[in-house]
N, C-alpha and C positions, 0 to 999 in steps of 0.2 A: 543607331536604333532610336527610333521617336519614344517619346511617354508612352504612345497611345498602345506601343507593344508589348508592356507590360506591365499590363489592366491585366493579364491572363489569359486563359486557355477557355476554348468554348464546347460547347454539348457535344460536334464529332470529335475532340479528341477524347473520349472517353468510351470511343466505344471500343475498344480492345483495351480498358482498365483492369490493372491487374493490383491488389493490396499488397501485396509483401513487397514489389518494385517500387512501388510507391514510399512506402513506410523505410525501405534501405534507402531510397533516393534525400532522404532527411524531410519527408511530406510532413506534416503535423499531423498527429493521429487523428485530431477532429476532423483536419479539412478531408483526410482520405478517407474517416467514415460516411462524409458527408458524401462525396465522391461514389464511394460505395451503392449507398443509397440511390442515389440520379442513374451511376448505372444501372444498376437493376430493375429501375422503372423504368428508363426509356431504350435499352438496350437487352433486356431479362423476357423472359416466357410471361405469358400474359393472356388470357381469355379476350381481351380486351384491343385485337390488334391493330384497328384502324382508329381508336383513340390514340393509339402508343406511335401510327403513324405520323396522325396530327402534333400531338406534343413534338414529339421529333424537328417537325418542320417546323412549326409555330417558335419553338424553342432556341432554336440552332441557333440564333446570335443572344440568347439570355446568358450572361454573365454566371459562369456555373457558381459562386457564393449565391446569387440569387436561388438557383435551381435546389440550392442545399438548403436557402430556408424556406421554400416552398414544402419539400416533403417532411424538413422538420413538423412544418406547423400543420402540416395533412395528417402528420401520426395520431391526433387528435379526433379521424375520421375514420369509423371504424367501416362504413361501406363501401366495399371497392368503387361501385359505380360513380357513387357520390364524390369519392376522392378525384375521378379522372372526369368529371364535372367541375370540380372545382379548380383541377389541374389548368384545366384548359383554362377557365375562365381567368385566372394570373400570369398563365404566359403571357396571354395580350396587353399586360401592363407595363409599361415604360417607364422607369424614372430611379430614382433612387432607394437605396437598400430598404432601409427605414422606413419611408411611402408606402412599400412593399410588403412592408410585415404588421404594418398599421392595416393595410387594404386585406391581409388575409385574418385578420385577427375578426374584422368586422365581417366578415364573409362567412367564417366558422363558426363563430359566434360561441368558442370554445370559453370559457369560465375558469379563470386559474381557480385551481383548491387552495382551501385554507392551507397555510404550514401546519405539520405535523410538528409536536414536542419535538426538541428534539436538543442534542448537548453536543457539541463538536471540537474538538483541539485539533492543533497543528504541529508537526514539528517543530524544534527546537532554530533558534537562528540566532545567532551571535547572544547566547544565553536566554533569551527572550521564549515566549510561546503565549499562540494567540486563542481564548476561547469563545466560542459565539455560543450563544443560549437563543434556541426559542421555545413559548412560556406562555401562558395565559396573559392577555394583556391589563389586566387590574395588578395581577404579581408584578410585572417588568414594569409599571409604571410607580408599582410602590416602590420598586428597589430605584430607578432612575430618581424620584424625589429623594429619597433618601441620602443617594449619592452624591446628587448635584445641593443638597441642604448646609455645607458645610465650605463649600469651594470659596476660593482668592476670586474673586473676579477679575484681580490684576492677573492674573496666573493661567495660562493655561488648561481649561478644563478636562478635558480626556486624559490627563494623567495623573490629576488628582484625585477622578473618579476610580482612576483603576488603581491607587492606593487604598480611597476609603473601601473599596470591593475587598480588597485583601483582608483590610483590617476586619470588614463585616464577616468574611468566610472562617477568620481564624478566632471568632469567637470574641470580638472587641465591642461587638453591638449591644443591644439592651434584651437580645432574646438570651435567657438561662438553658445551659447545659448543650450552647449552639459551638460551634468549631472545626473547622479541618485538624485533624491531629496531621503533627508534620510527620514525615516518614522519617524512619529509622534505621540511616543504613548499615548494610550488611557486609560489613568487611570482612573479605577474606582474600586471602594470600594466593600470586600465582606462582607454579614452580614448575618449573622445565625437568623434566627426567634427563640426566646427563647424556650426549650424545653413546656410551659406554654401556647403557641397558636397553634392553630390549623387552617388549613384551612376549612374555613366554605364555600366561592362560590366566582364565579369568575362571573361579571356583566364587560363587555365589560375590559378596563384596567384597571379595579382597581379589588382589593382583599380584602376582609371581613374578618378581625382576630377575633375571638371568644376567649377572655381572659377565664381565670380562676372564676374569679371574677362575672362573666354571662355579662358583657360588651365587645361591639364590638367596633373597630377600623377599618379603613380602613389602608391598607398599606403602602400608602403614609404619611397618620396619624401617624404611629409608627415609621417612618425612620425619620420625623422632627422634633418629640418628644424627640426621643433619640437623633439624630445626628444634627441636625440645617438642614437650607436648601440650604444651597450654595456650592453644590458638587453632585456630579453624584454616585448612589447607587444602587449596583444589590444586590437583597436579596432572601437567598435561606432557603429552610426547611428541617429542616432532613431527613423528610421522603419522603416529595410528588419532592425533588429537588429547580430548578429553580421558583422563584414565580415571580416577576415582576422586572423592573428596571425604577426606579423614577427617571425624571430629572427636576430642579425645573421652568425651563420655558417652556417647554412640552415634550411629549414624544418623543423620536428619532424614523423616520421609520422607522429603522435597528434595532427595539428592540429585538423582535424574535431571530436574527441573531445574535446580540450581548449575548444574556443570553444564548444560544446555543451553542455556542464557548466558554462561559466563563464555561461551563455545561463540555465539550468536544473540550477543546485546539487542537487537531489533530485528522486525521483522525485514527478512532479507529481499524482499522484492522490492526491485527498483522505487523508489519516491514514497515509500510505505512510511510513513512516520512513529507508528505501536514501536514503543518499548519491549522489552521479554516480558515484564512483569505483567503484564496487559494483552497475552498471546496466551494462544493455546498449544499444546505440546503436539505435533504434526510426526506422523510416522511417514520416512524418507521413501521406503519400498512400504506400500499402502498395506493394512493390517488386513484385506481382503483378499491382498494377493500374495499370502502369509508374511510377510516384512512382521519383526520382532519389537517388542516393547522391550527396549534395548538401548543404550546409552548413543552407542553406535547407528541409531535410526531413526534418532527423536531429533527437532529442532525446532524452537519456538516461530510459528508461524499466527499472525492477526487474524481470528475469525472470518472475514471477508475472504485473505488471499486461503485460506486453509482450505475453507470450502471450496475456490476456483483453480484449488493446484492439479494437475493434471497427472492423477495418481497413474493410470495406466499409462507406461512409457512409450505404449506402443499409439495413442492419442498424443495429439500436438497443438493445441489449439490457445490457451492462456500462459504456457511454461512450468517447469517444475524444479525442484529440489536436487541437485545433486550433492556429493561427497566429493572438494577437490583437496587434496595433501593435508586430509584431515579435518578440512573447513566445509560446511556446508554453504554453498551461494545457488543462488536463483539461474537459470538457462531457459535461454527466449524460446516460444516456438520454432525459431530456427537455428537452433541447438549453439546460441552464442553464451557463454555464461562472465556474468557482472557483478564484479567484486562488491560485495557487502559494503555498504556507505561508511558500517560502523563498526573499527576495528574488533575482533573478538580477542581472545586470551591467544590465538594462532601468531596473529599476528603482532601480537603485542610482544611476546616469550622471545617467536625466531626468527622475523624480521627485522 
Protein backbone atom coordinates (compact mmCIF):
# COMPACT_ATOMS: atom_id res chain seq x y z
CA UNK A 1 0.00 0.00 0.00
CA UNK A 2 1.57 3.51 -0.91
CA UNK A 3 1.25 6.71 1.55
CA UNK A 4 -0.81 8.34 -0.84
CA UNK A 5 -3.69 5.61 0.26
CA UNK A 6 -3.92 6.68 3.22
CA UNK A 7 -4.51 10.50 3.11
CA UNK A 8 -8.30 9.07 3.26
CA UNK A 9 -11.65 8.54 1.89
CA UNK A 10 -13.15 11.02 -0.55
CA UNK A 11 -16.95 12.76 -0.95
CA UNK A 12 -18.45 9.34 -2.91
CA UNK A 13 -17.65 7.31 -0.14
CA UNK A 14 -20.00 9.07 1.82
CA UNK A 15 -22.77 8.79 0.13
CA UNK A 16 -24.43 5.78 1.98
CA UNK A 17 -22.90 7.30 5.40
CA UNK A 18 -24.36 5.89 8.25
CA UNK A 19 -23.42 7.56 12.19
CA UNK A 20 -23.80 4.69 14.47
CA UNK A 21 -21.36 2.33 12.01
CA UNK A 22 -19.32 4.84 11.92
CA UNK A 23 -19.20 5.81 15.82
CA UNK A 24 -19.05 1.46 16.57
CA UNK A 25 -16.32 1.34 13.69
CA UNK A 26 -14.09 3.40 16.72
CA UNK A 27 -14.63 7.02 13.97
CA UNK A 28 -13.99 9.89 16.39
CA UNK A 29 -17.09 11.45 17.21
CA UNK A 30 -15.94 14.87 15.79
CA UNK A 31 -14.56 13.44 12.44
CA UNK A 32 -18.28 11.47 12.12
CA UNK A 33 -20.02 14.73 13.07
CA UNK A 34 -18.19 16.26 10.54
CA UNK A 35 -18.94 13.56 8.10
CA UNK A 36 -22.43 13.89 9.13
CA UNK A 37 -22.63 17.39 8.11
CA UNK A 38 -20.82 16.85 4.14
CA UNK A 39 -23.47 14.14 4.02
CA UNK A 40 -26.21 15.95 4.45
CA UNK A 41 -25.18 18.88 2.16
CA UNK A 42 -24.13 17.06 -0.63
CA UNK A 43 -26.10 13.82 -0.51
CA UNK A 44 -29.53 15.27 1.84
CA UNK A 45 -32.83 16.90 0.24
CA UNK A 46 -32.28 20.32 -0.83
CA UNK A 47 -34.23 23.03 -2.86
CA UNK A 48 -31.06 23.81 -4.27
CA UNK A 49 -30.32 20.72 -6.54
CA UNK A 50 -28.24 21.70 -9.30
CA UNK A 51 -25.97 23.53 -6.83
CA UNK A 52 -25.83 20.13 -4.79
CA UNK A 53 -25.05 18.70 -8.36
CA UNK A 54 -22.09 20.93 -8.90
CA UNK A 55 -20.65 20.74 -5.45
CA UNK A 56 -20.79 16.96 -5.92
CA UNK A 57 -18.66 17.09 -8.96
CA UNK A 58 -16.58 20.05 -8.28
CA UNK A 59 -15.96 18.30 -4.87
CA UNK A 60 -15.30 14.67 -5.48
CA UNK A 61 -11.49 14.60 -4.97
CA UNK A 62 -11.63 17.50 -1.94
CA UNK A 63 -10.22 15.70 0.95
CA UNK A 64 -13.27 15.17 3.23
CA UNK A 65 -11.24 16.97 6.46
CA UNK A 66 -11.35 19.79 4.01
CA UNK A 67 -15.11 19.42 3.24
CA UNK A 68 -15.75 19.24 7.11
CA UNK A 69 -14.13 22.74 7.58
CA UNK A 70 -15.83 24.15 4.90
CA UNK A 71 -19.40 23.76 6.30
CA UNK A 72 -17.87 24.29 9.75
CA UNK A 73 -17.13 27.75 8.81
CA UNK A 74 -20.38 28.09 6.43
CA UNK A 75 -22.42 27.53 10.00
CA UNK A 76 -21.49 31.15 10.33
CA UNK A 77 -23.90 31.91 7.15
CA UNK A 78 -27.15 32.01 8.00
CA UNK A 79 -28.51 32.26 4.02
CA UNK A 80 -29.01 29.04 2.34
CA UNK A 81 -28.33 30.68 -1.16
CA UNK A 82 -25.46 32.59 0.20
CA UNK A 83 -23.86 29.43 1.71
CA UNK A 84 -24.03 27.20 -1.66
CA UNK A 85 -22.35 30.54 -3.17
CA UNK A 86 -19.91 30.41 -1.13
CA UNK A 87 -19.73 26.55 -1.24
CA UNK A 88 -18.98 26.53 -4.42
CA UNK A 89 -16.63 29.23 -4.49
CA UNK A 90 -14.01 26.99 -1.89
CA UNK A 91 -14.33 23.88 -3.65
CA UNK A 92 -12.29 25.40 -6.39
CA UNK A 93 -9.43 25.87 -4.00
CA UNK A 94 -6.51 23.63 -3.93
CA UNK A 95 -3.79 23.46 -1.47
CA UNK A 96 -3.54 22.99 1.97
CA UNK A 97 -5.81 22.72 5.22
CA UNK A 98 -4.84 25.84 6.78
CA UNK A 99 -4.75 28.07 3.29
CA UNK A 100 -8.23 26.88 3.33
CA UNK A 101 -9.62 28.12 6.41
CA UNK A 102 -7.58 31.24 6.12
CA UNK A 103 -9.31 31.65 2.33
CA UNK A 104 -12.88 31.04 3.98
CA UNK A 105 -12.45 33.15 6.94
CA UNK A 106 -11.62 36.11 4.61
CA UNK A 107 -14.67 35.23 2.33
CA UNK A 108 -17.24 35.24 5.28
CA UNK A 109 -15.92 37.87 6.82
CA UNK A 110 -17.51 36.23 10.06
CA UNK A 111 -16.12 38.22 13.33
CA UNK A 112 -15.25 35.93 16.23
CA UNK A 113 -17.21 37.32 19.55
CA UNK A 114 -15.73 38.45 22.47
CA UNK A 115 -15.35 35.46 25.16
CA UNK A 116 -18.11 35.28 27.52
CA UNK A 117 -17.16 35.30 31.59
CA UNK A 118 -16.74 32.46 32.22
CA UNK A 119 -14.95 29.85 35.20
CA UNK A 120 -14.13 26.21 34.00
CA UNK A 121 -12.41 23.02 36.02
CA UNK A 122 -11.36 19.81 34.88
CA UNK A 123 -11.17 16.45 36.24
CA UNK A 124 -9.01 15.28 38.67
CA UNK A 125 -5.52 13.56 37.19
CA UNK A 126 -2.84 11.99 39.28
CA UNK A 127 -4.26 14.31 42.12
CA UNK A 128 -3.96 17.53 40.21
CA UNK A 129 -7.01 19.81 38.51
CA UNK A 130 -6.84 22.41 36.03
CA UNK A 131 -8.74 25.81 36.30
CA UNK A 132 -9.23 28.44 33.32
CA UNK A 133 -10.77 31.79 34.17
CA UNK A 134 -12.20 34.27 31.66
CA UNK A 135 -12.48 37.82 33.22
CA UNK A 136 -12.40 41.45 32.28
CA UNK A 137 -9.05 42.11 31.00
CA UNK A 138 -7.85 45.07 33.74
CA UNK A 139 -8.89 42.21 36.49
CA UNK A 140 -6.71 39.25 34.83
CA UNK A 141 -3.94 41.59 34.19
CA UNK A 142 -4.15 42.89 37.84
CA UNK A 143 -4.00 39.34 39.10
CA UNK A 144 -1.25 38.20 36.39
CA UNK A 145 1.04 41.38 37.81
CA UNK A 146 0.46 40.43 40.96
CA UNK A 147 1.26 36.77 40.45
CA UNK A 148 4.26 37.20 38.40
CA UNK A 149 5.40 40.38 41.40
CA UNK A 150 7.08 37.91 43.64
CA UNK A 151 8.68 34.92 41.31
CA UNK A 152 12.64 33.35 41.25
CA UNK A 153 13.47 34.25 37.89
CA UNK A 154 15.86 31.38 38.34
CA UNK A 155 12.81 29.14 38.82
CA UNK A 156 10.25 28.26 36.85
CA UNK A 157 7.35 30.54 36.50
CA UNK A 158 4.03 28.80 36.03
CA UNK A 159 4.31 26.98 39.06
CA UNK A 160 5.15 29.69 41.29
CA UNK A 161 2.27 31.56 40.01
CA UNK A 162 -0.07 28.80 40.69
CA UNK A 163 1.27 28.85 44.33
CA UNK A 164 1.06 32.53 44.82
CA UNK A 165 -2.87 31.88 43.27
CA UNK A 166 -3.49 29.57 46.02
CA UNK A 167 -2.07 31.50 48.66
CA UNK A 168 -4.06 34.74 47.06
CA UNK A 169 -7.41 32.48 47.08
CA UNK A 170 -6.93 31.26 50.56
CA UNK A 171 -6.92 34.49 51.90
CA UNK A 172 -2.83 35.19 52.30
CA UNK A 173 -3.26 38.56 50.19
CA UNK A 174 -3.64 42.22 51.46
CA UNK A 175 -7.48 42.20 50.71
CA UNK A 176 -9.47 41.71 54.47
CA UNK A 177 -12.05 39.24 55.08
CA UNK A 178 -10.84 37.47 51.31
CA UNK A 179 -10.51 33.46 51.29
CA UNK A 180 -11.60 30.03 50.18
CA UNK A 181 -12.78 28.27 53.34
CA UNK A 182 -11.25 24.69 52.88
CA UNK A 183 -14.02 22.06 52.85
CA UNK A 184 -14.88 20.07 55.55
CA UNK A 185 -15.17 16.72 55.17
CA UNK A 186 -17.88 14.43 55.84
CA UNK A 187 -17.08 11.17 57.21
CA UNK A 188 -19.27 8.61 57.26
CA UNK A 189 -18.95 4.92 57.65
CA UNK A 190 -20.03 2.24 54.94
CA UNK A 191 -21.73 -0.96 56.12
CA UNK A 192 -22.70 -3.90 54.16
CA UNK A 193 -26.16 -5.56 55.61
CA UNK A 194 -24.79 -9.28 56.23
CA UNK A 195 -25.55 -11.56 53.32
CA UNK A 196 -28.24 -13.21 56.05
CA UNK A 197 -31.01 -10.17 55.98
CA UNK A 198 -33.01 -9.12 53.68
CA UNK A 199 -35.15 -6.21 53.02
CA UNK A 200 -38.42 -6.91 54.17
CA UNK A 201 -40.32 -2.97 53.83
CA UNK A 202 -39.70 0.35 54.09
CA UNK A 203 -42.44 2.42 56.72
CA UNK A 204 -41.52 6.14 56.34
CA UNK A 205 -37.39 6.26 57.60
CA UNK A 206 -36.92 3.33 58.91
CA UNK A 207 -36.29 -0.25 57.39
CA UNK A 208 -37.43 -3.80 58.61
CA UNK A 209 -34.48 -6.60 58.61
CA UNK A 210 -35.91 -10.04 58.35
CA UNK A 211 -32.98 -12.28 60.00
CA UNK A 212 -32.56 -15.72 59.28
CA UNK A 213 -33.73 -16.82 62.56
CA UNK A 214 -37.57 -15.46 61.63
CA UNK A 215 -36.82 -12.25 63.73
CA UNK A 216 -37.04 -8.75 62.72
CA UNK A 217 -34.79 -5.66 63.47
CA UNK A 218 -35.19 -2.35 62.37
CA UNK A 219 -32.09 -0.78 60.95
CA UNK A 220 -31.23 1.52 63.06
CA UNK A 221 -31.47 -1.46 65.54
CA UNK A 222 -28.71 -3.43 63.79
CA UNK A 223 -26.10 -0.47 63.24
CA UNK A 224 -26.34 0.14 67.17
CA UNK A 225 -26.09 -3.46 67.83
CA UNK A 226 -23.14 -3.93 66.05
CA UNK A 227 -21.45 -0.54 65.96
CA UNK A 228 -22.53 1.54 69.18
CA UNK A 229 -24.28 4.81 68.50
CA UNK A 230 -21.98 7.79 68.51
CA UNK A 231 -21.13 8.04 64.82
CA UNK A 232 -22.81 8.73 61.53
CA UNK A 233 -23.63 5.19 59.28
CA UNK A 234 -24.71 4.77 55.78
CA UNK A 235 -25.71 1.05 55.14
CA UNK A 236 -25.97 -0.55 52.05
CA UNK A 237 -27.32 -4.18 50.68
CA UNK A 238 -25.88 -6.21 48.17
CA UNK A 239 -28.65 -6.43 46.23
CA UNK A 240 -31.37 -3.68 46.55
CA UNK A 241 -28.06 -0.87 47.11
CA UNK A 242 -28.48 2.06 49.22
CA UNK A 243 -30.79 1.37 52.31
CA UNK A 244 -30.76 4.17 54.87
CA UNK A 245 -28.35 6.47 56.82
CA UNK A 246 -28.72 6.47 60.65
CA UNK A 247 -27.58 9.51 62.69
CA UNK A 248 -27.89 9.14 66.35
CA UNK A 249 -29.73 12.52 67.04
CA UNK A 250 -31.88 12.62 63.95
CA UNK A 251 -32.02 12.22 60.55
CA UNK A 252 -30.18 14.84 58.22
CA UNK A 253 -32.49 16.49 55.52
CA UNK A 254 -29.91 15.86 52.88
CA UNK A 255 -30.28 12.07 53.67
CA UNK A 256 -31.47 11.14 50.15
CA UNK A 257 -28.75 13.33 48.75
CA UNK A 258 -26.09 12.09 50.89
CA UNK A 259 -26.72 8.13 50.27
CA UNK A 260 -27.01 9.04 46.57
CA UNK A 261 -23.74 10.53 46.24
CA UNK A 262 -22.23 7.94 48.38
CA UNK A 263 -24.45 5.28 45.80
CA UNK A 264 -22.64 7.47 42.84
CA UNK A 265 -19.51 9.94 43.77
CA UNK A 266 -19.75 11.71 40.15
CA UNK A 267 -21.59 12.34 37.61
CA UNK A 268 -21.93 9.06 35.82
CA UNK A 269 -21.70 9.72 32.05
CA UNK A 270 -18.83 8.78 30.46
CA UNK A 271 -15.87 11.75 30.68
CA UNK A 272 -18.17 13.89 32.94
CA UNK A 273 -15.76 15.28 35.51
CA UNK A 274 -18.85 17.04 38.25
CA UNK A 275 -18.45 15.63 41.53
CA UNK A 276 -22.03 14.61 43.55
CA UNK A 277 -21.57 17.62 45.51
CA UNK A 278 -21.83 19.82 42.36
CA UNK A 279 -24.82 17.67 40.64
CA UNK A 280 -28.34 17.86 40.89
CA UNK A 281 -30.48 14.96 42.19
CA UNK A 282 -31.87 13.43 38.68
CA UNK A 283 -35.06 11.11 38.97
CA UNK A 284 -34.14 7.57 37.12
CA UNK A 285 -37.96 6.84 35.80
CA UNK A 286 -38.74 10.85 35.10
CA UNK A 287 -40.99 12.51 37.73
CA UNK A 288 -43.50 13.13 34.60
CA UNK A 289 -43.88 9.88 33.84
CA UNK A 290 -44.69 9.32 37.62
CA UNK A 291 -40.98 7.82 38.63
CA UNK A 292 -40.90 8.59 42.83
CA UNK A 293 -38.84 10.95 44.74
CA UNK A 294 -37.52 8.00 46.33
CA UNK A 295 -34.06 6.71 47.33
CA UNK A 296 -34.37 4.04 44.81
CA UNK A 297 -34.76 6.68 41.92
CA UNK A 298 -32.53 9.48 42.51
CA UNK A 299 -28.96 9.64 41.36
CA UNK A 300 -26.71 12.61 41.26
CA UNK A 301 -26.50 13.74 37.67
CA UNK A 302 -24.34 17.51 36.38
CA UNK A 303 -26.89 19.97 35.23
CA UNK A 304 -25.80 19.68 31.58
CA UNK A 305 -26.11 15.80 31.38
CA UNK A 306 -29.46 16.12 33.71
CA UNK A 307 -31.06 18.32 31.33
CA UNK A 308 -29.88 15.88 28.08
CA UNK A 309 -30.81 12.46 29.73
CA UNK A 310 -33.33 10.90 27.86
CA UNK A 311 -35.99 10.59 30.41
CA UNK A 312 -38.61 8.83 28.00
CA UNK A 313 -37.20 5.20 27.46
CA UNK A 314 -39.03 4.92 24.71
CA UNK A 315 -36.50 8.02 22.87
CA UNK A 316 -32.83 7.04 22.23
CA UNK A 317 -31.03 9.70 21.27
CA UNK A 318 -28.18 11.05 24.11
CA UNK A 319 -28.50 7.76 26.70
CA UNK A 320 -29.87 7.45 29.97
CA UNK A 321 -29.80 6.25 33.55
CA UNK A 322 -30.41 2.81 34.41
CA UNK A 323 -30.41 0.65 37.86
CA UNK A 324 -27.66 -2.31 37.39
CA UNK A 325 -27.46 -4.88 40.83
CA UNK A 326 -28.27 -1.96 42.69
CA UNK A 327 -25.73 0.61 41.05
CA UNK A 328 -27.00 3.18 38.89
CA UNK A 329 -24.55 3.58 35.39
CA UNK A 330 -25.21 5.54 32.33
CA UNK A 331 -26.42 3.23 28.67
CA UNK A 332 -25.55 4.61 25.19
CA UNK A 333 -28.25 5.21 22.71
CA UNK A 334 -27.51 1.90 21.76
CA UNK A 335 -28.43 0.33 24.80
CA UNK A 336 -24.59 -0.45 25.84
CA UNK A 337 -24.15 0.51 29.59
CA UNK A 338 -20.41 1.85 30.99
CA UNK A 339 -19.44 1.29 34.28
CA UNK A 340 -19.14 4.52 36.40
CA UNK A 341 -15.33 5.88 36.30
CA UNK A 342 -15.78 6.27 39.92
CA UNK A 343 -16.22 3.50 42.30
CA UNK A 344 -19.52 4.04 44.54
CA UNK A 345 -20.18 2.51 48.14
CA UNK A 346 -21.51 -0.78 45.50
CA UNK A 347 -18.49 -1.47 44.63
CA UNK A 348 -16.40 -0.54 47.22
CA UNK A 349 -18.59 -3.00 50.07
CA UNK A 350 -19.00 -6.30 47.39
CA UNK A 351 -16.57 -6.22 45.02
Amino acid sequence: MAFADLLGPRLADLADFDRDTALNAGVAPSRVRDWSRVHDVYFGATKFTRKQATARRVGASTPLDQLGLIERKLAAVSDPAERWRLRLELLEFSGRYDALSRLADSLIGAEKPAPKKACRFTKTRGGMRTVALTYNQRDIADLEFSLRSAINPDLPAAEQMADALVRLLRGDGDVEGGGVARAVPRPIIMVPFPEWTRIQSGAGDEVVLTLTDGTTMTGAEFLVHEFGDALEVAAFHPVEGAVNLYRTARFANDKQRVLASMMTPSCPVPGCRHGADSCEMHHIDAWRFGGETNLANLVPLCRFHNGRNDDDPEVRRYGRIHIRDGTPIWVSPGGTPVENETPGAMEQLFN
